[in-house]
C-alpha positions as a Markdown table, in Angstrom:
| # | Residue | x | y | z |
|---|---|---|---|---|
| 1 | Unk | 152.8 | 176.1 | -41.2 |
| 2 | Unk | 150.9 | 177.3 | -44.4 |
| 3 | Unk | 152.3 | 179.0 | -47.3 |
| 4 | Unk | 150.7 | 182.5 | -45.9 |
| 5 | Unk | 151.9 | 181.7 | -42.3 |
| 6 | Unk | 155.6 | 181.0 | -43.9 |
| 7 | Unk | 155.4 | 184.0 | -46.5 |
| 8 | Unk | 154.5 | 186.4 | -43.4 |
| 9 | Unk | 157.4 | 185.1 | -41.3 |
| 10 | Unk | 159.8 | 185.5 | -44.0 |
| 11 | Unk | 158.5 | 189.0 | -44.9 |
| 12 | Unk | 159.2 | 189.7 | -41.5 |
| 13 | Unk | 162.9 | 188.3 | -40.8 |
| 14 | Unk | 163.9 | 189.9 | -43.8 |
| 15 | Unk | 163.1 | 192.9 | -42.9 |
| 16 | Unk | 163.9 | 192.5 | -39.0 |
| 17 | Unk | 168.0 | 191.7 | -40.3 |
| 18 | Unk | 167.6 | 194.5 | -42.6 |
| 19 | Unk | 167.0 | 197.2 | -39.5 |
| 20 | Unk | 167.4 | 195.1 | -36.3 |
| 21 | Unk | 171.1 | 194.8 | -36.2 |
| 22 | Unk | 173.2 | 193.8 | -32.7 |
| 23 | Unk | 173.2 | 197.4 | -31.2 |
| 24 | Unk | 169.2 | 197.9 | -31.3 |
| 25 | Unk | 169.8 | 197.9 | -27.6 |
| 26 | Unk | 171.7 | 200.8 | -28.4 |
| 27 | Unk | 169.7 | 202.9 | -30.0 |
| 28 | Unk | 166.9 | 201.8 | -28.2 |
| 29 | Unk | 168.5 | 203.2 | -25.2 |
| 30 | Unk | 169.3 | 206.7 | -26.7 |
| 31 | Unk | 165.7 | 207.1 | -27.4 |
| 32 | Unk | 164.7 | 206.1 | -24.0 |
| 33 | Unk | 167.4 | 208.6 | -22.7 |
| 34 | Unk | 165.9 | 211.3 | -25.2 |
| 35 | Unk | 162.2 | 210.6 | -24.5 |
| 36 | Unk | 163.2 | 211.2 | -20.8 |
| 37 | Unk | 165.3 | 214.3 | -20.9 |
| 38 | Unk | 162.1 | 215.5 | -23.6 |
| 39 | Unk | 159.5 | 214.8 | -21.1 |
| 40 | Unk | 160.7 | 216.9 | -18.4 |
| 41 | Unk | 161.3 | 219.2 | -20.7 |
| 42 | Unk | 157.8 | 219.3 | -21.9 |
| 43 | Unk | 156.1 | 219.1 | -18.3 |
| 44 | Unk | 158.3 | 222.2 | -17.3 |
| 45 | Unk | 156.5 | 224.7 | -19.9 |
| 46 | Unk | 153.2 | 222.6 | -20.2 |
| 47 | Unk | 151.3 | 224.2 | -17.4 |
| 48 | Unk | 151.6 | 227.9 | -18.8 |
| 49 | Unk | 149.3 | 226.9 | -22.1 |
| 50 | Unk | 146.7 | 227.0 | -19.4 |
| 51 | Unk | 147.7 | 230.9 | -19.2 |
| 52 | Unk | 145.2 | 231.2 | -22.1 |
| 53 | Unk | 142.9 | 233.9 | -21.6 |
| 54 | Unk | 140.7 | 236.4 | -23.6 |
| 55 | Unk | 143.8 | 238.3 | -24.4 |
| 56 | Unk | 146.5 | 235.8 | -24.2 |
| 57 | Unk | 146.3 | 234.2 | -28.2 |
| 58 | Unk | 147.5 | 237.5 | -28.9 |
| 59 | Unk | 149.2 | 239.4 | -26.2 |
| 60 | Unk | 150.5 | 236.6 | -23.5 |
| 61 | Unk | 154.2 | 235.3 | -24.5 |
| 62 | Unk | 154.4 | 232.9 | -22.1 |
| 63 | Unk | 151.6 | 231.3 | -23.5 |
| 64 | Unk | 152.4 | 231.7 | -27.1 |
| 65 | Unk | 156.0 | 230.7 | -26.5 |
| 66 | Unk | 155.1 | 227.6 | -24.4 |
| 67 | Unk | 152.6 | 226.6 | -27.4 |
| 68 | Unk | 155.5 | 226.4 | -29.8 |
| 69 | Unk | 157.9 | 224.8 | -27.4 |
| 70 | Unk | 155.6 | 222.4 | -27.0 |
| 71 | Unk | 154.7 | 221.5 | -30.0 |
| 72 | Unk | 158.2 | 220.7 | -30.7 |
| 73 | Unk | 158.2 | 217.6 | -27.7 |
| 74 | Unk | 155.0 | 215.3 | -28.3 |
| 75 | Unk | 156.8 | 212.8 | -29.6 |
| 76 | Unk | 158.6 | 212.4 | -26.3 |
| 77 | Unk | 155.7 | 210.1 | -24.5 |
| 78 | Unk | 154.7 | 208.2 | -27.5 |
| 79 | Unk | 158.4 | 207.2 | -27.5 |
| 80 | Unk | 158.1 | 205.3 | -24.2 |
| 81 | Unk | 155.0 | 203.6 | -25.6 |
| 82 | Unk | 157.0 | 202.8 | -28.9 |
| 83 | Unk | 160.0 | 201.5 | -27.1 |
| 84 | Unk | 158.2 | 198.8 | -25.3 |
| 85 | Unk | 156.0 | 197.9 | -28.4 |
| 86 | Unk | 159.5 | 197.3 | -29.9 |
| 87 | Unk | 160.8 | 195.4 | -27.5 |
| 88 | Unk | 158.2 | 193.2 | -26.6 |
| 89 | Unk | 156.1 | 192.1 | -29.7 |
| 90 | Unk | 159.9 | 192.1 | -31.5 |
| 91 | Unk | 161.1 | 189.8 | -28.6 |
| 92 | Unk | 161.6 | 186.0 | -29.8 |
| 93 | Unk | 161.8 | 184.4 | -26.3 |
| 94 | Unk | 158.7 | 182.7 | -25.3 |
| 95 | Unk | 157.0 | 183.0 | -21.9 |
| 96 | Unk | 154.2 | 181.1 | -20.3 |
| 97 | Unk | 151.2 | 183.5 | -19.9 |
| 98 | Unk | 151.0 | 183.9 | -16.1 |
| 99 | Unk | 155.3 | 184.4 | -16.3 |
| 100 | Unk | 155.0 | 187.2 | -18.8 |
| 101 | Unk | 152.0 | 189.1 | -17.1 |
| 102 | Unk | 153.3 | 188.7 | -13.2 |
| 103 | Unk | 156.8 | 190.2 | -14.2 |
| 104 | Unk | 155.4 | 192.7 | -16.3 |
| 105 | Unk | 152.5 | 193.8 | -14.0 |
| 106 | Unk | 154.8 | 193.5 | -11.1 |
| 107 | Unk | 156.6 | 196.3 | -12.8 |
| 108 | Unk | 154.3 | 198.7 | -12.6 |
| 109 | Unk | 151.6 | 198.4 | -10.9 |
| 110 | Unk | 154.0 | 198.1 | -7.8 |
| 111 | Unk | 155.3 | 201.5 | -8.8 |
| 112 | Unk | 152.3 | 203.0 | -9.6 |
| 113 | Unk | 150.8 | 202.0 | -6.2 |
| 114 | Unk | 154.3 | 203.9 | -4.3 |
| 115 | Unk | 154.1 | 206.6 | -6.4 |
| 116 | Unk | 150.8 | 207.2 | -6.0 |
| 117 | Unk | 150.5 | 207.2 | -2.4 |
| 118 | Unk | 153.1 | 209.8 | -3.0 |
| 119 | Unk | 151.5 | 211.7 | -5.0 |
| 120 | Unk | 148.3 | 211.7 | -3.0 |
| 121 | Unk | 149.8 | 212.8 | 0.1 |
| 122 | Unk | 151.5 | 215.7 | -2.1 |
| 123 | Unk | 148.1 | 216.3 | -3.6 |
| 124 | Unk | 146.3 | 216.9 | 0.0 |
| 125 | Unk | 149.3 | 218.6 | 1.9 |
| 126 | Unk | 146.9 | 221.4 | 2.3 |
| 127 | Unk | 144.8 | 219.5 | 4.0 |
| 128 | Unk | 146.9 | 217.2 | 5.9 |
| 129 | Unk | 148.9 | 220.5 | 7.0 |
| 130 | Unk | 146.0 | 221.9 | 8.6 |
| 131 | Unk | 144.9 | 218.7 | 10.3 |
| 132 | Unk | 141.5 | 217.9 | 8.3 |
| 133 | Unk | 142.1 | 214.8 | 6.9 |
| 134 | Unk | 140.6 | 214.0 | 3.3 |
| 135 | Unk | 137.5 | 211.8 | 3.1 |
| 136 | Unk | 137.5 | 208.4 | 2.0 |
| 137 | Unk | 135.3 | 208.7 | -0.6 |
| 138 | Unk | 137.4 | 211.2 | -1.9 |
| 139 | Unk | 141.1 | 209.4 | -2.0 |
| 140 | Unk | 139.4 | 206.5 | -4.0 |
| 141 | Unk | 137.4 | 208.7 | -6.4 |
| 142 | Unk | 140.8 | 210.2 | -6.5 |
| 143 | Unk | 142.3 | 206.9 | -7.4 |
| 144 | Unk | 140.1 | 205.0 | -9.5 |
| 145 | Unk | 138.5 | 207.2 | -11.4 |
| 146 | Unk | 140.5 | 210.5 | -11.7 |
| 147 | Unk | 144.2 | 211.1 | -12.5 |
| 148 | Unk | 146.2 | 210.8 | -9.2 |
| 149 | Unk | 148.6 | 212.9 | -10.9 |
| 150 | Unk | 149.2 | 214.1 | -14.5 |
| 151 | Unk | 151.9 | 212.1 | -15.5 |
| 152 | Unk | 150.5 | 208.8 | -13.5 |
| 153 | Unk | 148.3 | 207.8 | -16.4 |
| 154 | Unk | 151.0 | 206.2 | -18.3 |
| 155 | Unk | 151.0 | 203.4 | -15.7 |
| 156 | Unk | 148.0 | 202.1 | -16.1 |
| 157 | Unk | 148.0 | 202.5 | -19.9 |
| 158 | Unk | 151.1 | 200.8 | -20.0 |
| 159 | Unk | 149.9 | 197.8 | -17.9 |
| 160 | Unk | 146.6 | 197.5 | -20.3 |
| 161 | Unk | 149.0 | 197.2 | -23.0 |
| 162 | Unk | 151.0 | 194.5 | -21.4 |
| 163 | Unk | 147.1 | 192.3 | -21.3 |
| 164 | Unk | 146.9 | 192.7 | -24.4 |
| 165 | Unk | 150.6 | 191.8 | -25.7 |
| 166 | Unk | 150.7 | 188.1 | -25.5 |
| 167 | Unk | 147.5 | 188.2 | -28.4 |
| 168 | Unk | 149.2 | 191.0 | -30.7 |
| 169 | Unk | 152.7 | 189.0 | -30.3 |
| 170 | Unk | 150.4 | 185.6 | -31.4 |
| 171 | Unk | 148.9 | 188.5 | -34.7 |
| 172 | Unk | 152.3 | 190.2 | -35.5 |
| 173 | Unk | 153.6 | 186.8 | -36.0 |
| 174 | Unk | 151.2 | 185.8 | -38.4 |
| 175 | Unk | 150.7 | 189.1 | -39.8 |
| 176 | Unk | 152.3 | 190.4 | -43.4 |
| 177 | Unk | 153.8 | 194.1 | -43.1 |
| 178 | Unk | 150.5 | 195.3 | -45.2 |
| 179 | Unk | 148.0 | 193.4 | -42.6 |
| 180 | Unk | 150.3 | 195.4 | -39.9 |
| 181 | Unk | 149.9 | 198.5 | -42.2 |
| 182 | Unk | 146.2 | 198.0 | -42.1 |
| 183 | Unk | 145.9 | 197.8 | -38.4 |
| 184 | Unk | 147.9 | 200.7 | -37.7 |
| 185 | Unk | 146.2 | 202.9 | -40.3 |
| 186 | Unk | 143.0 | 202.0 | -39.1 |
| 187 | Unk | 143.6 | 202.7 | -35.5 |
| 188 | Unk | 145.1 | 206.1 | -36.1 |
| 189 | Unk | 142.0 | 207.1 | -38.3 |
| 190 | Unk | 139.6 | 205.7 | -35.6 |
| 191 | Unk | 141.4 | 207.6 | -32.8 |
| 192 | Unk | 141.9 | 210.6 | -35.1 |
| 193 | Unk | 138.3 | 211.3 | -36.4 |
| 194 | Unk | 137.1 | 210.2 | -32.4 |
| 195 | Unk | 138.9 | 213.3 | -31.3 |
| 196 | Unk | 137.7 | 215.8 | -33.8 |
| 197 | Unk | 134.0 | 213.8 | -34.2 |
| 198 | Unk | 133.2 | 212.0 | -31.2 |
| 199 | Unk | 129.7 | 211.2 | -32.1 |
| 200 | Unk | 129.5 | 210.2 | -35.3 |
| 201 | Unk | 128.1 | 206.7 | -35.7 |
| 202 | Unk | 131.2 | 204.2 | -36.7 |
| 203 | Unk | 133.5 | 206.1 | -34.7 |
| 204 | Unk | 131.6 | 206.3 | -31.4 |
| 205 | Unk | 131.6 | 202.6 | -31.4 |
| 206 | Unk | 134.5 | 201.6 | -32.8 |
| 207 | Unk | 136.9 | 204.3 | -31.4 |
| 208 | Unk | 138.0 | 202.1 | -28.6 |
| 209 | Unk | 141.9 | 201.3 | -29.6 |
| 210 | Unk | 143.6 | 204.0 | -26.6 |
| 211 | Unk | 147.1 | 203.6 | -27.6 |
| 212 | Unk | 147.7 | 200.1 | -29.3 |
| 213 | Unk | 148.6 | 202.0 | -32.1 |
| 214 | Unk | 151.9 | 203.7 | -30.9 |
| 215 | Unk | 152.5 | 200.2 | -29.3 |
| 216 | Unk | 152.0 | 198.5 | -32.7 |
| 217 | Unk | 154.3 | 201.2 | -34.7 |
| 218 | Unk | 157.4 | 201.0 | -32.5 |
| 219 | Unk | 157.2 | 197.0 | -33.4 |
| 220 | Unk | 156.8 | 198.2 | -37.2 |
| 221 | Unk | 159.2 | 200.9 | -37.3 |
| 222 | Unk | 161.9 | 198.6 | -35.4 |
| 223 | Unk | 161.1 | 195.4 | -37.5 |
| 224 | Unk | 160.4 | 197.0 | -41.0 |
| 225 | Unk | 162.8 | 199.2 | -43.1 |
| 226 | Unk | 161.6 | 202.9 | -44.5 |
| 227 | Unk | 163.0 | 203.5 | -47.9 |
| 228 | Unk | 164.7 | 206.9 | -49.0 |
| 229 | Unk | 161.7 | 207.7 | -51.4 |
| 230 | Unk | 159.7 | 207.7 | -48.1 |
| 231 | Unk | 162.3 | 209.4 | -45.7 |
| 232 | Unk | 162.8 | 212.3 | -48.1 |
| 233 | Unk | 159.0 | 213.6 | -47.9 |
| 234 | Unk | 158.7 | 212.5 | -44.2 |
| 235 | Unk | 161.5 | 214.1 | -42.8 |
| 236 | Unk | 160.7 | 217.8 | -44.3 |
| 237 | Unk | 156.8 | 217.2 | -43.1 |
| 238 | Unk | 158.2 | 216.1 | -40.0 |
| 239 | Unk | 159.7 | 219.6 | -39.6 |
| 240 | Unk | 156.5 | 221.0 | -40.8 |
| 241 | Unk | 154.4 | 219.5 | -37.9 |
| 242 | Unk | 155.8 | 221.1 | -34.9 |
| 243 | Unk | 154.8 | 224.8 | -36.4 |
| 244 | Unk | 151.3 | 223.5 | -37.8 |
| 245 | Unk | 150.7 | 222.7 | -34.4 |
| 246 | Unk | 151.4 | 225.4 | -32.8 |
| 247 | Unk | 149.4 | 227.4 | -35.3 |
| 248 | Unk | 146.3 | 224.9 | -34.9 |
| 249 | Unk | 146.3 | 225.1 | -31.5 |
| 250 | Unk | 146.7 | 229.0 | -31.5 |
| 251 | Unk | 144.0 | 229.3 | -33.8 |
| 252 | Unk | 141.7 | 226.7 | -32.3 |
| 253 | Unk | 141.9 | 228.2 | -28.4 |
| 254 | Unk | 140.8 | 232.1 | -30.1 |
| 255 | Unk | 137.7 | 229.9 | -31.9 |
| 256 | Unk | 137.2 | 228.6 | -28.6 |
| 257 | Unk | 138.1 | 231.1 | -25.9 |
| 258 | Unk | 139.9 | 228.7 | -24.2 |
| 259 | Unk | 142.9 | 227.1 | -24.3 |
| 260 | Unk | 142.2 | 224.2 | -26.9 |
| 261 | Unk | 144.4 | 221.0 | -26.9 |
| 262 | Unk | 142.7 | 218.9 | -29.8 |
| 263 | Unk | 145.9 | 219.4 | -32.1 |
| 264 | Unk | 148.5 | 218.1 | -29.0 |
| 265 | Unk | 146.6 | 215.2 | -28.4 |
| 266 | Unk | 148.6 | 211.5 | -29.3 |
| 267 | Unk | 146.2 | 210.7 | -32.0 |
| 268 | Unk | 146.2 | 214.0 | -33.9 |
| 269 | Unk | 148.0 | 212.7 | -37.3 |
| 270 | Unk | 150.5 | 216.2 | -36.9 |
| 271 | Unk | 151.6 | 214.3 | -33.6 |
| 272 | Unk | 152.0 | 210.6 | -35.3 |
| 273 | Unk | 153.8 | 211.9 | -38.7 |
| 274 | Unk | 156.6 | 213.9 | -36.2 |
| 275 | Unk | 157.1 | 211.1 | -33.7 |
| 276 | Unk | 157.5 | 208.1 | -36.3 |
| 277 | Unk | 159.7 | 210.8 | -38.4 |
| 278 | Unk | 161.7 | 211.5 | -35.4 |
| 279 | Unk | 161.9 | 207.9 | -34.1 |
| 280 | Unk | 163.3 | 206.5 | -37.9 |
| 281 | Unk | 165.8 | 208.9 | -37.9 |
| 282 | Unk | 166.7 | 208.3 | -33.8 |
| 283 | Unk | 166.6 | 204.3 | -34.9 |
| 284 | Unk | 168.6 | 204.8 | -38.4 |
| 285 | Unk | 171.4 | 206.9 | -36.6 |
| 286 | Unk | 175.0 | 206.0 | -36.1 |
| 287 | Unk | 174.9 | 205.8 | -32.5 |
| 288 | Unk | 177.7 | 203.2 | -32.2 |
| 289 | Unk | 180.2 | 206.3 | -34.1 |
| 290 | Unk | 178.9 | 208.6 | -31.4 |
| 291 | Unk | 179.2 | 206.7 | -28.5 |
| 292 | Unk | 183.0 | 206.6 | -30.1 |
| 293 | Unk | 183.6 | 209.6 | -30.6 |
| 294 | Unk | 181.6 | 211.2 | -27.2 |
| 295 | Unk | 182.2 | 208.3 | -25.0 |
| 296 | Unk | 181.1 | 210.9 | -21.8 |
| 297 | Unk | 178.2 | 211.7 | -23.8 |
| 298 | Unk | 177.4 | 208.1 | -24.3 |
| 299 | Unk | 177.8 | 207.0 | -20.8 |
| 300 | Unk | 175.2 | 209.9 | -19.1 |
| 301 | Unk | 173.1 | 209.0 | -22.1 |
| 302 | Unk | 173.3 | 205.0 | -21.1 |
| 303 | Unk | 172.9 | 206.0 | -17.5 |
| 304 | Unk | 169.6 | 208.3 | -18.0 |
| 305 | Unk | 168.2 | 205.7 | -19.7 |
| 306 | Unk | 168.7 | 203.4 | -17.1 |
| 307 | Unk | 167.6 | 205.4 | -14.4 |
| 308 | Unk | 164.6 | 207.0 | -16.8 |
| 309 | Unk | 161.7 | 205.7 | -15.5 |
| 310 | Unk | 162.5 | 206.5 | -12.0 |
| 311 | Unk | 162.6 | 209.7 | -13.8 |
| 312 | Unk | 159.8 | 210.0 | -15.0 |
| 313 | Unk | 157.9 | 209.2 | -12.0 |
| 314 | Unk | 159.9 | 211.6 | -9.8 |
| 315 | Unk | 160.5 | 215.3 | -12.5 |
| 316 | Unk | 156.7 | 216.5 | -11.8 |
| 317 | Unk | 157.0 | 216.9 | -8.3 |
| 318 | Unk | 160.4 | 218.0 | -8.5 |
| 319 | Unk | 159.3 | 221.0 | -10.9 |
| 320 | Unk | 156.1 | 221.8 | -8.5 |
| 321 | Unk | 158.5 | 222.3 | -5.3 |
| 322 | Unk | 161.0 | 223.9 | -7.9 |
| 323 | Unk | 158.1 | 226.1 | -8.9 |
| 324 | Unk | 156.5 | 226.8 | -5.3 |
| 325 | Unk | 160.0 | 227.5 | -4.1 |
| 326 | Unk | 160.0 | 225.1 | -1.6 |
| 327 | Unk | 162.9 | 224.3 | -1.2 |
| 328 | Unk | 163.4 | 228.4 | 0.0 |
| 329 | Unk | 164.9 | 229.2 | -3.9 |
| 330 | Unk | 162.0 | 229.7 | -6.7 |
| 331 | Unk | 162.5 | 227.9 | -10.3 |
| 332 | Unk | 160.7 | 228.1 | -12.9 |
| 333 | Unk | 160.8 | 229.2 | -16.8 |
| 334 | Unk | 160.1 | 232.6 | -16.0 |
| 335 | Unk | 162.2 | 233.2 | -13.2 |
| 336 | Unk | 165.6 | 231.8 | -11.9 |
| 337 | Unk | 166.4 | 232.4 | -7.9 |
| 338 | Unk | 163.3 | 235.0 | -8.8 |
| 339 | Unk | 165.5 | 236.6 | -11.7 |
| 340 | Unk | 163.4 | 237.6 | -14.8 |
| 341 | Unk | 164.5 | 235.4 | -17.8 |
| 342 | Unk | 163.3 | 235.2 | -21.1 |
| 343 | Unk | 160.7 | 232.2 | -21.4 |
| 344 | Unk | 162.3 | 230.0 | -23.8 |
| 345 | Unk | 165.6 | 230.7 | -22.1 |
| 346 | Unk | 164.1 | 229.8 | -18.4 |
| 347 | Unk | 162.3 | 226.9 | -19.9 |
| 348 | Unk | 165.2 | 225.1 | -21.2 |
| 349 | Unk | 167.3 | 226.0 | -18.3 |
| 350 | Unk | 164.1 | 224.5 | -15.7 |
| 351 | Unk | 163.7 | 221.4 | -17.2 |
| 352 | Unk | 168.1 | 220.8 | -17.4 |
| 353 | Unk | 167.6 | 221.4 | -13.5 |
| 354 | Unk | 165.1 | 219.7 | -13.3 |
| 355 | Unk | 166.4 | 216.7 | -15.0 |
| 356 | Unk | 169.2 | 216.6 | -13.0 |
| 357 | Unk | 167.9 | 216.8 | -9.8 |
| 358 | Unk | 165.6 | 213.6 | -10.7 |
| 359 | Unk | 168.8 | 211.5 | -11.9 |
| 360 | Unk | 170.8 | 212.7 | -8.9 |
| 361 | Unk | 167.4 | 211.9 | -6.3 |
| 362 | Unk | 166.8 | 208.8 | -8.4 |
| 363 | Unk | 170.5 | 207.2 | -8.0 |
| 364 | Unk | 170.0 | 207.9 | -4.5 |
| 365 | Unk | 167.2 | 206.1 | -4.2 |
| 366 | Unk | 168.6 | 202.8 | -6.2 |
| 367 | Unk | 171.2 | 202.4 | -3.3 |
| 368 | Unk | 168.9 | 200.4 | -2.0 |
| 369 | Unk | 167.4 | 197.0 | -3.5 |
| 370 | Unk | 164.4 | 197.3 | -2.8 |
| 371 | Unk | 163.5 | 200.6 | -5.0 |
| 372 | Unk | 166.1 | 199.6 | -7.2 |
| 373 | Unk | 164.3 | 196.1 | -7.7 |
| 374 | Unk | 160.6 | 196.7 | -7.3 |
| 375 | Unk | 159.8 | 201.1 | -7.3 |
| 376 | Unk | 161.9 | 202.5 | -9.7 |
C-alpha cells in the first residue's frame, strides 16, 4: 500500500470511529422508520399540486397548502437512497462479485416484478372490469419504458445503484474525504444545472450521474464527522429551504401556467442542503436516551422500519382505494368518511391512516415465508 493509499484509509477510520459508533444500526433504523412514515405522508398530499390551474397559484388552498406541505418531506426518498449508500459502501465485509449482486438484485428485482404485476392489474381494472383486455404492446411499453407506477421507480434505481457499488466501494476506499468532496460536489452541480439547463454543452453530455450522488453522501455523512462551525449555518438554512421551495415552485408554476416541479426535484440544491441537514442531525441524535426513555416509541419505530419497504411498495395503492372510497368509506385530505376537513388537518390525519393500514396489511403478509423472504 502507498503512502496516499495508507493516508486515505487513515483519514477515513478516523473519522468512521469518530461518527460510526455500535448503535449506527440504531439510528440507521430511525431514519428508515422516518423516511417511511415521511413518504406516505408526502404521496397522500402530492397529487393535489397537480390542482394547479389559471387561478389556483392564487385562489386554490389545496394546492397552495399541499405546495408547502410538501416542500417540508423531500428529504424523505433521498433518505432510502442515503441509508443504503451508508450501509453498503461503509460495509467492511467482503463479497465475491456474483454473491453481492445475486442477493442484492434478488432483493428487488423479485419485488419489483410482484409488485408490478400488481400494479399493472390495478392500473387496467377499467379495462379488465369491462372485459377488453389491454394489448400487449401496451403492458410492455407500460413496463419497460414508462413508470408502472409512481412510486415503482425507486426499484430500478436502486438496483442500478447496486451495479455500480462493488466499483465505488473499490474508489471510496482509496478515496481522501476531499476526492469524496469532489465527486459529490461535482455530481450535484451536473444534475443541478441539467435540470435548470438541459442543453447546454458540458452538461448535456456529462449530466448522466441519476442518483450516485445521494448514494455517495449517506456513505460521507455516516463515515465523516460535520463540525459545529458547519452545523450552525446548515441547520438555520436547512429551515430556510422548505419555505424557499414552496415559494419557487409557487412562483415558477404562475411563470409557467402550469404546475412547475423544477424546485422539488432530488437534485435541486434547496432539496440536497435540507436532506443532508436533516439526515446529520437524525444521525448525531441520542437515539439510544430515547429508545430509554420511550421504549413503546422505540419498538413501533424498530418495527416500521423493519416492515418499511413492504411499506413503501404497498401506501400508494392503499391511499388510491382510500381516496376512491373503495373500500365503501372515502379518505382523503380533504374529506374524512366524506366530512369536510381542513387540508393540512386531513392530510396529516390520511397519511397516519394510511400508514397504518400498510404496517397492519404488511405484517399480515410476512406470516408467510415466502413474502417475508423474497416480496417484501
Amino acid at each position: 500500500m502507498n503512502n496516499r493509499d495508507s493516508s486515505a484509509q487513515t483519514e477515513r477510520e478516523q473519522a468512521s470511529a469518530s461518527v460510526s459508533s455500535p448503535n449506527k444500526r440504531l439510528y440507521i433504523s430511525y431514519i428508515r422508520a422516518i423516511a417511511a412514515f415521511a413518504v406516505v405522508q408526502m404521496h397522500a398530499v402530492g397529487g393535489y399540486l397537480y390542482w394547479y390551474g389559471k387561478e389556483a397559484a392564487h385562489l386554490h388552498p389545496q394546492f397552495m397548502a399541499a405546495d408547502v406541505y410538501y416542500s417540508f418531506l423531500r428529504w424523505a426518498t433521498p433518505f432510502f437512497i442515503m441509508i443504503s449508500g451508508s450501509l453498503l459502501l461503509d460495509n467492511p465485509r467482503e463479497q465475491p462479485l456474483g454473491t453481492f449482486l445475486g442477493k442484492r438484485l434478488r432483493r428487488v428485482l423479485i419485488p419489483f416484478a410482484f409488485w408490478g404485476g400488481i400494479y399493472l392489474l390495478y392500473y387496467f381494472r377499467s379495462a379488465l372490469y369491462s372485459g377488453q383486455l389491454p394489448q400487449w404492446r401496451e403492458v410492455a411499453h407500460k413496463i419497460f419504458y414508462e413508470d408502472i407506477y409512481f412510486h415503482l421507480w425507486f426499484l430500478p434505481m436502486i438496483a442500478g445503484l447496486y451495479l455500480l457499488t462493488p466499483v465505488l466501494k473499490i474508489w471510496v476506499k482509496a478515496a481522501t474525504r476531499r476526492n469524496v468532496e469532489y465527486f459529490m460536489g461535482l455530481i450535484f452541480l451536473f444534475n443541478t444545472l441539467h435540470q435548470y439547463l438541459p442543453g447546454f454543452f458540458l452538461v448535456k453530455h456529462f449530466a448522466w450521474f441519476g442518483y450516485v450522488g445521494y448514494y455517495l453522501l449517506g456513505y460521507y455523512l455516516s463515515v465523516y464527522p460535520i463540525s459545529l462551525q458547519w452545523k450552525r449555518w446548515l441547520y438555520p438554512a436547512a429551515w430556510v429551504m422548505p419555505f424557499l421551495s414552496a415559494g419557487i415552485v409557487w412562483w415558477m408554476s404562475v411563470q409557467k401556467g402550469d404546475y412547475d416541479e423544477a424546485a422539488f426535484v432530488y437534485s435541486s440544491p434547496n432539496i440536497l442542503l435540507m436532506t443532508g441537514a436533516w439526515f446529520v442531525f437524525l444521525r448525531d441524535y441520542d437515539w439510544e436516551g430515547f429508545a430509554y426513555q420511550y421504549p413503546r416509541l422505540h419498538r413501533w419505530a424498530m418495527y416500521l422500519a423493519e416492515v418499511s419497504f413492504g411499506v413503501y411498495l404497498i401506501h400508494p395503492l392503499l391511499l388510491d382505494i382510500l381516496k376512491n372510497g373503495y373500500l365503501g368509506i372515502s379518505i382523503n385530505p380533504h374529506a374524512l368518511l366524506d366530512i369536510p376537513v381542513p387540508f393540512a388537518l386531513g392530510g396529516l390525519l390520511t397519511g397516519i391512516i394510511a400508514t397504518a393500514l400498510s404496517v397492519a396489511l404488511i405484517s399480515l403478509l410476512r406470516r408467510f415465508a415466502l413474502v417475508r423472504e423474497w416480496l417484501t
